[in-house]
C-alpha positions in Angstrom: 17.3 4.5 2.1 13.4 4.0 0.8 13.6 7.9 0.6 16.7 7.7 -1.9 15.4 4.5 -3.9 12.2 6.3 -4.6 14.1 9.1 -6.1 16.6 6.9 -8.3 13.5 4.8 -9.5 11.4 8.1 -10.2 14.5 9.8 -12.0 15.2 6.5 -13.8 11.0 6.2 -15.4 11.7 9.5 -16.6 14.4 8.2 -19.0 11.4 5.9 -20.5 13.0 2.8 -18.9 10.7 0.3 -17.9 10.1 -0.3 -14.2 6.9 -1.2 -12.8 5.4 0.5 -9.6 5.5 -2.5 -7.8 9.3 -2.0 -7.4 10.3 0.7 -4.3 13.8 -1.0 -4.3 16.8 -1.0 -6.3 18.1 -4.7 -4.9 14.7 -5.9 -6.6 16.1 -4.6 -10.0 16.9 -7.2 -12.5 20.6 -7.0 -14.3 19.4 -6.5 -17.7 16.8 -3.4 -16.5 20.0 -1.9 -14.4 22.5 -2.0 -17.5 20.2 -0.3 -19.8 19.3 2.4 -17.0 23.3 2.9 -16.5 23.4 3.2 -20.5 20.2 5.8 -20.9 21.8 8.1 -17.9 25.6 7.3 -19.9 23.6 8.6 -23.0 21.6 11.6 -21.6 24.8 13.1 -19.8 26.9 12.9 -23.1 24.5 11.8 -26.1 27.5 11.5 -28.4 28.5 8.2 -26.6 27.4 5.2 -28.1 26.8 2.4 -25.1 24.7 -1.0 -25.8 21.6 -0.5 -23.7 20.6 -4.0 -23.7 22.9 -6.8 -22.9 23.7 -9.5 -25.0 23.4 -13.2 -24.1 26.9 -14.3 -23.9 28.6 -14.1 -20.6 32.3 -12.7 -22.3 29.9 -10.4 -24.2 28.0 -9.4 -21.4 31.1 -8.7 -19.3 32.7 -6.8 -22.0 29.4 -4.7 -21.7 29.2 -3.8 -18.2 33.5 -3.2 -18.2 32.7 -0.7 -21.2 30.1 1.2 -18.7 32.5 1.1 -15.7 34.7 2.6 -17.6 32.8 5.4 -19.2 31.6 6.2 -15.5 35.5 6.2 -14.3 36.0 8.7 -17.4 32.6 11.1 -15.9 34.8 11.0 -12.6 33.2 8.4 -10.7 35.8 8.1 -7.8 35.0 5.0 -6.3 35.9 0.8 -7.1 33.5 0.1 -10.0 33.6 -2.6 -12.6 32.2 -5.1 -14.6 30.3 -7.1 -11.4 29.1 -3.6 -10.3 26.3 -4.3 -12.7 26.2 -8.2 -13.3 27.1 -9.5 -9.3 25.9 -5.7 -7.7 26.3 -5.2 -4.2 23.2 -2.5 -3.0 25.3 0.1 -1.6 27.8 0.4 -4.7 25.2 0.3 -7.3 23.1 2.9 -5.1 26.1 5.1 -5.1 26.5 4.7 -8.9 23.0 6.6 -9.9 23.5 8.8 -7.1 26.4 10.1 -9.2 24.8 9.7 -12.5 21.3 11.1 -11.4 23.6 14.6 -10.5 25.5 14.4 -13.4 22.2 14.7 -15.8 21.4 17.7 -17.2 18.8 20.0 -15.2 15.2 20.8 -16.6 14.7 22.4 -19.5 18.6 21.8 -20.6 18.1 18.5 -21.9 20.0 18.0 -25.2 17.5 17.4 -28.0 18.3 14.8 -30.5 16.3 14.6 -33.8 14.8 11.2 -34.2 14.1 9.3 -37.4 10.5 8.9 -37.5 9.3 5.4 -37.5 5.6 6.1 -37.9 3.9 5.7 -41.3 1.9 9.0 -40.7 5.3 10.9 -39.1 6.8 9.8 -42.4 3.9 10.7 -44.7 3.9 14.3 -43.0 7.5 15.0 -43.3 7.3 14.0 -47.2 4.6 16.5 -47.8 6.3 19.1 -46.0 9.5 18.6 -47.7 7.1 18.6 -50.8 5.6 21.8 -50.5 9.3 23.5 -49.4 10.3 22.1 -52.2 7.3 24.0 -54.4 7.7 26.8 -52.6 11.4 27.7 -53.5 10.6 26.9 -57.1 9.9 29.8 -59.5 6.0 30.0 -60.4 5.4 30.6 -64.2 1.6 31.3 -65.0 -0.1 29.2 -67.6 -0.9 32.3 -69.8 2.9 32.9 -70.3 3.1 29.0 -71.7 2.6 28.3 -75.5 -1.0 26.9 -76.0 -0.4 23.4 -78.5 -2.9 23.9 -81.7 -3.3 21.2 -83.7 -3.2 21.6 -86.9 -3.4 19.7 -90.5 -2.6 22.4 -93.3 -5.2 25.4 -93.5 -7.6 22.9 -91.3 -7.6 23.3 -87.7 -8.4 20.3 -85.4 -12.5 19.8 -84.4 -11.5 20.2 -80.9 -9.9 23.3 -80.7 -11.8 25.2 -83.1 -13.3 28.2 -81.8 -17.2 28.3 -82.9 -17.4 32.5 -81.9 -14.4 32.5 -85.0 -16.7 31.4 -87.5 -18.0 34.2 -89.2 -21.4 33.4 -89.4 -23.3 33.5 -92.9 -27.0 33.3 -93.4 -27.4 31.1 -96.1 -30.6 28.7 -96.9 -30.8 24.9 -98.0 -31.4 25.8 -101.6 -27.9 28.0 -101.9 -25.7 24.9 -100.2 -27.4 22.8 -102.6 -26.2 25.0 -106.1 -22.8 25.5 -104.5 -22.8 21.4 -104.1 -23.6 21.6 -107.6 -21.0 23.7 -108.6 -18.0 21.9 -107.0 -19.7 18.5 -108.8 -19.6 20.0 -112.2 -16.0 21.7 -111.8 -14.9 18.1 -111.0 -16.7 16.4 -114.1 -15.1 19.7 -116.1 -11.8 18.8 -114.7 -11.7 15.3 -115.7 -13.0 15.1 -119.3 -10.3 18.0 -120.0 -7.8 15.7 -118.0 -8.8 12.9 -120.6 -9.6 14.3 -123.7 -7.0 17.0 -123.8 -4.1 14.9 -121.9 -1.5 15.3 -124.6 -2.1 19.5 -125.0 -2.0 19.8 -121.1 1.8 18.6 -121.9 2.0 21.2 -123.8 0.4 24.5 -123.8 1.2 26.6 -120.7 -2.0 28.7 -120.2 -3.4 24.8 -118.8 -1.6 24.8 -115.3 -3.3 28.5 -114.7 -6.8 26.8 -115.2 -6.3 24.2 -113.0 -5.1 26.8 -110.4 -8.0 28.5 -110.7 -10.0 25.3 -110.1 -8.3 24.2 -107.0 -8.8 27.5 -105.5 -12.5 27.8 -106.6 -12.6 23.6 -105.2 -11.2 25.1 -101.6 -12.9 28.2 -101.5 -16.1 26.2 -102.0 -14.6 23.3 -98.9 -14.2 26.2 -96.6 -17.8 27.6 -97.3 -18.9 24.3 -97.0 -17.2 23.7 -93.4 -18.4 26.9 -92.7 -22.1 25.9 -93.4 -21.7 22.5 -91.7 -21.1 24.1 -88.4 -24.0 26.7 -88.4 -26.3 23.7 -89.1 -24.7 21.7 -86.4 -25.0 25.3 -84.4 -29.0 24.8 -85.6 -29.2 21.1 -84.4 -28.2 21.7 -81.2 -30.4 24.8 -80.5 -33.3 22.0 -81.6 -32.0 19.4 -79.8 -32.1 21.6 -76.8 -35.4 22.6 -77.6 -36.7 19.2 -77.7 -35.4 18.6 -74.3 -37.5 21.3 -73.2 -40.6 20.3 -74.3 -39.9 16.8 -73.3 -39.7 18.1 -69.6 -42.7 20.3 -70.1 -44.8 17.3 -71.0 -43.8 14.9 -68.6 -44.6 17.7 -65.8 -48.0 18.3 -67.3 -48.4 14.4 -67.2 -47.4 14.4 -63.6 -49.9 17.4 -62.9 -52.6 15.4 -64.6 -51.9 12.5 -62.4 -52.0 14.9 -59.4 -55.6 15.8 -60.5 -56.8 12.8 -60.7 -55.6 11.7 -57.2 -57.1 14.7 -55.9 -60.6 13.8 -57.4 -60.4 10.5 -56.6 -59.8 12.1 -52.8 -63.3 14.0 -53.2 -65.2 10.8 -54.6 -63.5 9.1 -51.3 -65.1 11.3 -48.9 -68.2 11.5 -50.9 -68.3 7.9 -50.5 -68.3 8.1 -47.0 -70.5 10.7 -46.2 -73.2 8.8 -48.4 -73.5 9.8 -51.4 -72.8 7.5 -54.2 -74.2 8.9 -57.0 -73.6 12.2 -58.4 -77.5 13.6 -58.7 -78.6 17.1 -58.8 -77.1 19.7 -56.0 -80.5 20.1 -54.0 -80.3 16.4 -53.5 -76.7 16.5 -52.6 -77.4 19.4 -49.8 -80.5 17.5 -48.5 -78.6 14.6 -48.1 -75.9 16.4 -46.4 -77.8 18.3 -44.2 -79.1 14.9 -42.8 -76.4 13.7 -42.2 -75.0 16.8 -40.2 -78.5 16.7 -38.1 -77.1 12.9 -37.1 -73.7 14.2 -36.1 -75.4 16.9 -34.0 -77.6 14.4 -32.3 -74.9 12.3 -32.0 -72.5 15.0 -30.3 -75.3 16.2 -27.7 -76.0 12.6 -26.4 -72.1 12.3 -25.9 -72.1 15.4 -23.8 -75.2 14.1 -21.9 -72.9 11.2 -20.8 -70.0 13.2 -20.1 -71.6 15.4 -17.8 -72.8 12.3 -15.8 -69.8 10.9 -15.8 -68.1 14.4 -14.0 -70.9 14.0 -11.8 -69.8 10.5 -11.1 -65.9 11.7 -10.6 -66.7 14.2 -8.5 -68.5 12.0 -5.9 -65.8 9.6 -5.7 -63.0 12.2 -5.1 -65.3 13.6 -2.0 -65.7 10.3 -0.7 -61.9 9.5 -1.7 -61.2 13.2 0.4 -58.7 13.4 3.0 -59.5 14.6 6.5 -58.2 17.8 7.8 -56.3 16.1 10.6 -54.9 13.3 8.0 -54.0 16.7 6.2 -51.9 18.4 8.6 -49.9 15.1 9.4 -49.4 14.5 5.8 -48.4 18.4 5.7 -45.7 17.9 9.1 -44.2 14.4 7.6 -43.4 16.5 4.4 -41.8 19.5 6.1 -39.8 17.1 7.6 -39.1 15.3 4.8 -38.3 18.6 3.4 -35.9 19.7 6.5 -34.1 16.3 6.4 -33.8 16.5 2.3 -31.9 20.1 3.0 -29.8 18.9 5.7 -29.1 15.6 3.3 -28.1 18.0 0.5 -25.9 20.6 2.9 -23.8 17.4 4.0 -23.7 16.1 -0.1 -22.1 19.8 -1.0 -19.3 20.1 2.1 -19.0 16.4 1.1 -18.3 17.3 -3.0 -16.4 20.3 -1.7 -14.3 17.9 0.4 -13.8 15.2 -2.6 -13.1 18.5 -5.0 -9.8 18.9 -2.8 -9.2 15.6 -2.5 -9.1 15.3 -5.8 -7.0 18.5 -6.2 -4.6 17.3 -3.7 -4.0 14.5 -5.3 -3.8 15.4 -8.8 -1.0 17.9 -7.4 0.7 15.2 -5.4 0.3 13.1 -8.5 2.0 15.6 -11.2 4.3 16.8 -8.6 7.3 14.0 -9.2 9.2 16.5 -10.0 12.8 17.4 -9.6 12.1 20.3 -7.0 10.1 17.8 -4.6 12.4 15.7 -4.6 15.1 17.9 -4.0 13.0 19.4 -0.8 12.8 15.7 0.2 16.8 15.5 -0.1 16.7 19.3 2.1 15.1 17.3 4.7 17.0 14.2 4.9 20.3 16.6 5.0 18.2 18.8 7.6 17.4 15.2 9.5 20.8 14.0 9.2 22.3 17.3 10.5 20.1 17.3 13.7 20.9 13.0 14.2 24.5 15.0 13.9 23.7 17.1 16.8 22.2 14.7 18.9 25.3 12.7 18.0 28.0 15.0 19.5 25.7 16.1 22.7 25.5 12.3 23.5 29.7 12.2 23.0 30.2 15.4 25.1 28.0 13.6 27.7 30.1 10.3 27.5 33.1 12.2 28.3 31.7 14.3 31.2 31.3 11.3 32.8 34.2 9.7 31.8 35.8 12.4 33.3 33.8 11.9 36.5 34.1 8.2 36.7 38.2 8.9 36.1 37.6 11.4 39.5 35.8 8.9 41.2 38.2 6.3 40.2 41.3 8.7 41.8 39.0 9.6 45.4 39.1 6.2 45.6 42.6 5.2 45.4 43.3 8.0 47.5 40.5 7.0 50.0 42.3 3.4 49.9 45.5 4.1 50.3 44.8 6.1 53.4 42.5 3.1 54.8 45.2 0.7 54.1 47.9 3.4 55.9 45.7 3.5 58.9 44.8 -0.4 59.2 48.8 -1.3 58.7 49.2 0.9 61.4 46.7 -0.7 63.7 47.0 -4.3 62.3 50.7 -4.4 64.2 49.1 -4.0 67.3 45.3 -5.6 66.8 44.6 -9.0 65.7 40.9 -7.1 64.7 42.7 -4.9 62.7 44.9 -7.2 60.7 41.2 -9.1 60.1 40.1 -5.8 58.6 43.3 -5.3 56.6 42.9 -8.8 55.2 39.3 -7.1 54.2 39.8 -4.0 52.8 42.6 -5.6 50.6 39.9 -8.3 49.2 37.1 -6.2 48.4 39.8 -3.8 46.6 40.9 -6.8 44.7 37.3 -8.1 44.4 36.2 -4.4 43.3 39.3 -4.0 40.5 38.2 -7.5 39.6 34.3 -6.1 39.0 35.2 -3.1 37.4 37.7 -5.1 34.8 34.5 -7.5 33.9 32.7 -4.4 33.2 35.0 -3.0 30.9 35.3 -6.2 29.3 31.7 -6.4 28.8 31.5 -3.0 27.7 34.2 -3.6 25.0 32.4 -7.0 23.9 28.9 -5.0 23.7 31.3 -3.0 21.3 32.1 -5.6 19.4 29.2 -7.4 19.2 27.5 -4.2 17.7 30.2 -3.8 15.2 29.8 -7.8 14.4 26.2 -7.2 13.8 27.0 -4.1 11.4 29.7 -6.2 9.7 26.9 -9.0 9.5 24.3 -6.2 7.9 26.9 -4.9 5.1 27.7 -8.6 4.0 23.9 -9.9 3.8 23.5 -6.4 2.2 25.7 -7.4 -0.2 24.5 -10.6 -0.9 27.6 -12.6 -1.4 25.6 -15.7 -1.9 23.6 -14.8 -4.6 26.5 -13.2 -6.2 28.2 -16.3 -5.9 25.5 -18.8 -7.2 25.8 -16.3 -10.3 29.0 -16.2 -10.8 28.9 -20.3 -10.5 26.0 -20.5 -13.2 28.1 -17.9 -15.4 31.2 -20.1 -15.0 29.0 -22.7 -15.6 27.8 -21.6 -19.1 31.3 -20.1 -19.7 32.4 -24.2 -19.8 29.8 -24.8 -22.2 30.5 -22.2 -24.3 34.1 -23.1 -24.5 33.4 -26.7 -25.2 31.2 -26.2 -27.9 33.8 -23.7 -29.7 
C-alpha cells in the first residue's frame, strides 16, 4: 500500500496541491488538503464543473461540500458507498479507493484540457495591453504624413515668423543708404497723406479722382512693408552669419590661450630640470656645456664605483650558495623522495578521476531518478505489483491444491482406519467370549478409539479457532484501519459546534 500512496501523493503534487514530502501516507492527510485534491482531480477530469476547493468553516456548510463531491464522483461512475464522511470522517481504504478511481479517470499526458487564465501579474497584464495595442495598430489603415494637409498660419498677405521659409525670400542686394531713402519715402507719403486728409477733408467728400490717390498710396505704403520685411530678414540672415563668426574666433582665441599656457608649462619643465642639474643662471652656452660635462664626469664616476660593489657583492653570493650547496648523496635522496612524491601524486589523481567519473553517474542517476516521476514509472511500478500479485496468486492455488491432496490423504487414512478397527473389534468380540485377556483388550481398543476420535475432534476444533482467530485479527486490522475512534471524537466535536451554532441562531 506505501507503493500505491506514493503514486496518489505524486499524481496529486502534480495538480499544484500542496503536500509536503514529509507525508508517504494518505491517513496523515488533513480533511481540508483531501477535499481540495478531490475538487482539483473533479475539475481536471471535467473543467466545466464548478466544485469549492476549499471548505468552508461551518459544519452544515462543510457537509453540504463534501455531499456535493460524492455526488459528482457517483455521476463519473464511482460504483462504490461514498458520501459526505468519505471525506470529513474518511476511513483509509475508501478514500484510497476514491483517487484510485479519479487518478484513472484524469486525462493522459499531453491531453490535458487548457484553460486560459486571467493574468494576475502586473507585468502579464502590462504585456497583454501592448500586444492588444500594437494588433490594434496593425489592423488600422496607415495614412503617410505627406498625404495630410500642413496648417499655415496666416494673418492677411503676412505669413507667421515661424513657418516662413527663409530659401522663399528672394534675396535683394541692397545697401544701408537705399533702406534709409526708402524709410524716407514711406515717412513723407504719410506726412503727404495727412495734410491732404486735413486741409482738403471737405473735397475728398467730393471729388472722385481722391479715393484713386489714396489707392495708390496704400499700395506704394505695402509695397514699401514688404521690401522692408524683405530687407529685415537678409540683415537678420547677416547677423547670424556674424554672430557665428564671432563664435569662431572666440574658440580660436581661447585655444591659442590654452596653447600659450601649454608653453609655459613646458618651459617652466626645462627651468625644472635645469635647476636640478645645477645650473641656475642662464650664462653663455660654453659655460652651460662645461658645467654639464661636469656633472656627467660625476655620474660616470659614480656609476663605476657602483659596479665595483656589485661585482663584490656576486662574489660574496656566489660563496655562500657553494657553502649553502647540497651534497650529491642529499641530492639523489631529495631526487627519490620526489619521484615518489610524484608516483603517489599520479596514483592520488588516477583515484580523484574514477572517483569524479563515479560522482558524474551518480549524479546522472539521480538527476534521472529525480525527473523520472513520471506517469510511465509509475505505471511499470503498477506492472510489477500486478506481476507480484499474480505470482502471490500462484503460490496461492499450489498451497490450496496441496491442502487438498492431503485432505484427500488424511480422508484415506481416516477410512484404513475404520476399516482396520472394525476388523480388530470383529476379531476381539470373537475372542473376548472365550478369554477374559481378550475382553481386557476389547475394553482397550474401544478406549483408545474413543480417546483417538476425542484427539482428532480437539484438533479440528483448534484448527477452526486458529481460523477464527486469524479472521478476528483481520477484522481487528480493518476497524483500527478505519479509525472509528477518531472518526467518532469528530463527529462529537462537529455535533458539538453544530449545538452552538444552533443556539446562537
Amino acid at each position: 500500500m506505501e507503493e500505491v500512496d506514493s503514486i496518489i501523493l505524486h499524481f496529486l503534487r502534480q495538480l499544484n496541491i500542496d503536500i509536503s514530502d514529509e507525508i508517504k501516507s494518505i491517513c496523515e492527510l488533513p480533511v481540508e488538503t483531501i477535499t481540495e485534491a478531490t475538487s482539483k482531480c473533479l475539475i481536471t477530469i471535467n473543467p466545466s464543473l464548478k466544485v469549492p476547493t476549499k471548505l468552508p468553516s461551518g459544519i452544515s456548510h462543510r457537509i453540504e461540500v463534501a455531499a456535493q463531491i460524492a455526488s459528482i464522483c457517483k455521476d463519473l461512475g464511482y460504483k462504490n458507498d461514498v458520501g459526505y464522511q468519505t471525506f470529513l470522517y474518511y476511513n483509509e481504504a475508501e478514500l484510497r479507493q476514491v483517487f484510485m478511481f479519479l487518478i484513472e479517470r484524469l486525462p493522459s499526458e499531453g491531453k490535458h484540457t487548457t484553460v486560459k487564465k486571467e493574468p494576475t501579474n502586473k507585468k502579464s497584464l502590462l504585456m497583454q495591453n501592448i500586444s492588444s495595442k500594437i494588433a490594434e495598430e496593425l489592423n488600422s489603415i496607415w495614412i503617410p504624413p505627406c498625404c495630410g494637409q500642413p496648417y499655415i498660419k496666416t494673418a492677411g498677405d503676412f505669413k507667421d515668423p515661424k513657418d516662413f521659409n527663409l530659401h522663399t525670400v528672394n534675396t535683394i542686394g541692397l545697401t544701408d543708404e537705399e533702406i534709409i531713402q526708402k524709410l524716407q519715402k514711406i515717412k513723407d507719403v504719410k506726412t503727404s497723406s495727412s495734410l491732404q486728409s486735413t486741409t482738403d477733408g471737405e473735397k475728398v467728400m467730393v471729388n472722385d479722382d481722391q479715393p484713386t490717390a489714396v489707392e495708390d498710396v496704400k499700395i506704394e505704403i505695402n509695397k514699401s512693408l514688404k521690401e522692408l520685411k524683405e530687407t529685415a530678414i537678409i540683415l537678420r540672415q547677416k547677423l547670424d552669419t556674424l554672430e557665428s563668426e564671432r563664435n569662431v574666433m572666440e574658440v580660436e582665441y581661447s585655444q591659442a590661450q590654452k596653447s600659450c599656457e601649454r608653453a609655459e608649462a613646458d618651459l617652466m619643465n626645462v627651468q625644472n630640470i635645469l635647476n636640478n642639474i645645477g645650473i641656475t643662471e642662464f650664462e653663455s652656452g660654453e659655460n652651460i656645456l662645461d658645467k654639464v660635462q661636469g656633472s656627467i664626469n660625476l655620474l660616470h664616476r659614480k656609476s663605476e664605483e657602483l659596479t665595483s660593489r656589485n661585482l663584490s657583492l656576486k662574489v660574496d653570493i656566489d660563496k655562500l650558495k657553494n657553502s649553502l650547496s647540497l651534497t650529491e648523496s642529499e641530492r639523489t635522496k631529495c631526487k627519490k623522495i620526489l619521484i615518489n612524491l610524484k608516483e603517489n601524486a599520479k596514483s592520488m589523481k588516477e583515484e580523484y578521476e574514477k572517483k569524479e567519473e563515479m560522482r558524474d553517474q551518480l549524479k546522472s542517476n539521480y538527476d534521472k531518478m529525480k525527473g523520472g516521476n513520471k506517469r510511465s514509472i509509475y505505471t511499470k511500478r503498477i506492472m510489477e505489483i500486478i506481476s507480484n500479485v499474480d505470482k502471490q496468486n500462484l503460490e496461492i492455488q499450489k498451497i490450496l491444491e496441496d491442502t487438498r491432496q492431503l485432505q484427500k490423504e488424511i480422508n484415506t487414512l481416516e477410512g484404513q482406519l475404520d476399516r482396520c478397527f472394525s476388523i480388530a473389534d470383529e476379531t476381539l468380540f470373537k475372542d473376548a467370549k472365550k478369554d477374559d485377556q481378550a475382553k481386557k483388550a476389547y475394553k482397550l481398543l474401544a478406549l483408545l478409539h474413543s480417546e483417538c476420535n476425542t484427539i482428532v475432534s480437539l484438533v479440528n476444533d483448534t484448527g477452526t479457532l486458529a481460523r477464527d482467530i486469524v479472521d478476528l485479527e483481520d477484522n481487528i486490522k480493518a476497524e483500527t484501519a478505519k479509525r472509528t475512534e477518531d472518526t467518532l471524537k469528530r463527529v462529537q466535536v462537529d455535533l458539538a459546534q453544530m449545538l452552538k451554532e444552533s443556539n446562537h441562531v
